[in-house]
C-alpha positions in Angstrom: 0.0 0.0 0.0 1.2 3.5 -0.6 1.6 4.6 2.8 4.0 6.9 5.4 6.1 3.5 5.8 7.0 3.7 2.5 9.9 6.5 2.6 12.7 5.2 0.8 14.5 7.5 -1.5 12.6 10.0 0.5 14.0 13.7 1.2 13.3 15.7 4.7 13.2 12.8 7.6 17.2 14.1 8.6 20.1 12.0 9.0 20.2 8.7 9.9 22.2 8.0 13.2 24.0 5.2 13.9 24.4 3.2 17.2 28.0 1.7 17.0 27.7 0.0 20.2 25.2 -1.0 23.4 22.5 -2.7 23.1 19.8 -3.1 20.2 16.9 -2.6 23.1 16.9 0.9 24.8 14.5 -0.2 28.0 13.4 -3.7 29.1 9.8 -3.4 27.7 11.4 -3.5 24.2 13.1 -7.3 24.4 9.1 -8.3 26.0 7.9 -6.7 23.4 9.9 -8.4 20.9 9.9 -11.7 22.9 6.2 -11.5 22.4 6.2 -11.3 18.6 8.6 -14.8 18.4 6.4 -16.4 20.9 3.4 -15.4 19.0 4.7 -15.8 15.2 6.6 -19.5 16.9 2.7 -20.6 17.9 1.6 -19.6 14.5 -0.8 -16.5 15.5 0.1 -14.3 12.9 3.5 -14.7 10.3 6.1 -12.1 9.5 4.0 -10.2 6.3 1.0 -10.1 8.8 2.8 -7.9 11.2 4.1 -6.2 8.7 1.3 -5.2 7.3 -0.1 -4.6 10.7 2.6 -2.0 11.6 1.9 -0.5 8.0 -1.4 0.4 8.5 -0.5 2.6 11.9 -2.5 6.0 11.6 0.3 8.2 10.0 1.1 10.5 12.9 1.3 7.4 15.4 3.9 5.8 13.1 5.8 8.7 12.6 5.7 10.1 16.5 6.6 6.6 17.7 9.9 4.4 18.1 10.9 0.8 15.9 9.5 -1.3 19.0 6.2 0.9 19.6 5.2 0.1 16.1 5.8 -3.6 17.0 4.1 -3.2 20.2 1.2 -1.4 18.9 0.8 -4.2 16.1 1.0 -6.7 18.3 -1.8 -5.3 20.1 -4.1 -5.3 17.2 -3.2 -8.5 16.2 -4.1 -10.1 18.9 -7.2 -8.4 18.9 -7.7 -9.5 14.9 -7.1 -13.1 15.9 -9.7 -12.9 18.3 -6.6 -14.2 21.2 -7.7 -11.3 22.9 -9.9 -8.7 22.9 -9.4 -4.5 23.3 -11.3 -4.3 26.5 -9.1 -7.1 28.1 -5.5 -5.8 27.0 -7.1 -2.3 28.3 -7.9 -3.8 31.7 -4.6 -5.4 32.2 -2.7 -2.0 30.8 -4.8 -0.3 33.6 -3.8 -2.7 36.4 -0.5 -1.8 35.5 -0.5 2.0 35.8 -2.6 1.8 39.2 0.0 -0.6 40.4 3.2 -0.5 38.5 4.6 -3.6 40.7 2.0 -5.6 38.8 4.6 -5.6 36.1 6.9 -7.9 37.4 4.7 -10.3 38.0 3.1 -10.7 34.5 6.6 -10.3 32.4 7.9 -13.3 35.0 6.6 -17.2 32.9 8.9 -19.6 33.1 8.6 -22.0 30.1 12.1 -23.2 28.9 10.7 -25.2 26.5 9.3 -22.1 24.6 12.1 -20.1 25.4 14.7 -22.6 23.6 12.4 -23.1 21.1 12.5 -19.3 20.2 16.2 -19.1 20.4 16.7 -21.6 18.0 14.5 -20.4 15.3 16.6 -16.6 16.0 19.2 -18.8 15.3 18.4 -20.4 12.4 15.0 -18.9 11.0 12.5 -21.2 9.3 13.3 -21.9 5.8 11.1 -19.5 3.3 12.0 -20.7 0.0 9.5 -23.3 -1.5 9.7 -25.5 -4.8 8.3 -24.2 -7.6 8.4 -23.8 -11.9 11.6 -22.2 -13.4 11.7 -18.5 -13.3 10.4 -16.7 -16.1 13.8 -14.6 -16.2 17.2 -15.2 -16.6 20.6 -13.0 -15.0 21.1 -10.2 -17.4 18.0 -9.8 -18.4 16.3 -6.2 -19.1 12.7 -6.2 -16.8 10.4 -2.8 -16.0 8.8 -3.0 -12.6 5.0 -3.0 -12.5 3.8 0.6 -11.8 0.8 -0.3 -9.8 -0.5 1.4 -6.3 -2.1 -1.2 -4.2 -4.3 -0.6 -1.2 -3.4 -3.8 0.4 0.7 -4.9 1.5 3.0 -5.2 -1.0 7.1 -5.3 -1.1 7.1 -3.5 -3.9 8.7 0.2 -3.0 7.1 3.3 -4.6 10.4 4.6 -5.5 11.2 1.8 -7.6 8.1 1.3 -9.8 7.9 2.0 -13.7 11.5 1.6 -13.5 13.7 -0.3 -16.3 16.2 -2.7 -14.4 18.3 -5.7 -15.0 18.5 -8.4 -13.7 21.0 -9.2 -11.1 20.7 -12.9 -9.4 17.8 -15.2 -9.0 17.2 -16.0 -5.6 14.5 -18.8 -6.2 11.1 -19.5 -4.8 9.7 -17.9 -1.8 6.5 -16.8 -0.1 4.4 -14.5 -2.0 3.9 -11.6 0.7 1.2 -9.4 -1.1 -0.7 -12.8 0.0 0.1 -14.5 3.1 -0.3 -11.1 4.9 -3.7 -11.0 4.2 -4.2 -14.7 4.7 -4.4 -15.6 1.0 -1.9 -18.4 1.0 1.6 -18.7 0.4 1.4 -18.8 -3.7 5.4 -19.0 -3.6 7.0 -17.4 -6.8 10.7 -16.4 -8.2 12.4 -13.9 -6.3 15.1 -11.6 -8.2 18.1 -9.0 -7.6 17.2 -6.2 -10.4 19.9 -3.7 -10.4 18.5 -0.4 -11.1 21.1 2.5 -12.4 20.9 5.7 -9.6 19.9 7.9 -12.2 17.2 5.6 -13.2 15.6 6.3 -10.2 16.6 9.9 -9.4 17.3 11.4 -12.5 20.3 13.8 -12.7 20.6 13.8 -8.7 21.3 10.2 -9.0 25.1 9.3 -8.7 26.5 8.5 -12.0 28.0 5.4 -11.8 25.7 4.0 -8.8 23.6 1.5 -8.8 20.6 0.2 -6.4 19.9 -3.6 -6.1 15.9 -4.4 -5.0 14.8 -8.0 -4.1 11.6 -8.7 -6.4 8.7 -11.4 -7.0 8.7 -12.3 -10.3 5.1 -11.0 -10.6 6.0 -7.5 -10.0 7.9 -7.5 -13.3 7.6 -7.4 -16.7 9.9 -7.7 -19.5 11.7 -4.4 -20.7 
């Protein structure tokens, strides 16, 4: 979907700033938070393109006013809600518990269940496979492909930036999940995936480095031939 998550190649948002060192959580609330989502995704409540497109479809000035792991947390929230695990006025009575008695906290973040816990570690570790077996690809390494210009409502891995844009093609990856469809639930419907190179002035015109190119991982159905 065309959306305020989809900023690449954007102008205006200021530098990025990099952390070189510490840790990749800021406050303890973030690794629950993201302990949450591999419990969750490991018990096969929602997948990966489903909280994806969750986070995606954040009110503009929430996703923009709030932090990488409030996103998550406020997607996990409607999620659950979505899968009927829980529902709004139940997540709202346990947040309240919480601010009337912050101790509270302790208590619910404390489960003990090692054999959860390992099992999450070991798919951090090493991830479920995504590709799938499938028909050849319909293109070939070197070849000249124009990206579908096309504005969906729904998710899609297809950046704005990059569509009705001549490309070539890089490396084929093989077969993997079609997201577009397993976040809404439509089945896998595994296709080709594809490195397409795309010249910096292709995308950017004459403020595009000379010389530079940008390499995009694409399904197969979001390309045509050049």
């Amino acid at each position: 979907m065309n959306g305020v998550h989809d900023i690449g190649g954007m102008h205006g948002f200021g530098p990025i700033h990099r952390e070189e060192t510490g840790s990749v959580f800021h406050a303890p609330w973030e690794g629950r938070v993201r302990a949450m989502m591999h419990a969750l995704r490991h018990r096969n409540v929602f997948n990966t393109d489903e909280m994806r497109r969750t986070i995606e479809s954040l009110p503009p000035a929430q996703y923009l006013a709030s932090t990488y792991f409030e996103r998550w947390a406020a997607a996990l929230r409607m999620l659950l809600i979505e899968k009927h695990v829980l529902t709004a006025a139940e997540i709202d009575a346990v947040l309240q518990g919480i601010k009337e008695k912050p101790e509270r906290l302790q208590e619910l973040a404390r489960r003990h269940d090692p054999d959860l816990a390992g099992a999450i570690l070991e798919e951090i570790r090493h991830p479920r496979p995504a590709a799938r077996a499938a028909g050849a690809p319909r293109f070939r390494t070197g070849d000249h492909v124009l990206t579908k210009n096309r504005h969906v409502k729904e998710h899609t891995r297809l950046p704005r930036y990059v569509r009705g844009k001549r490309g070539v093609i890089h490396r084929v990856h093989g077969v993997y999940v079609f997201p577009d469809t397993f976040a809404h639930g439509r089945g896998e419907n595994p296709q080709p995936v594809y490195s397409v190179g795309f010249a910096a002035r292709e995308l950017w015109g004459d403020t595009g480095a000379p010389g530079h190119s940008v390499y995009i991982d694409l399904w197969e159905s979001y390309l045509d031939p050049a």
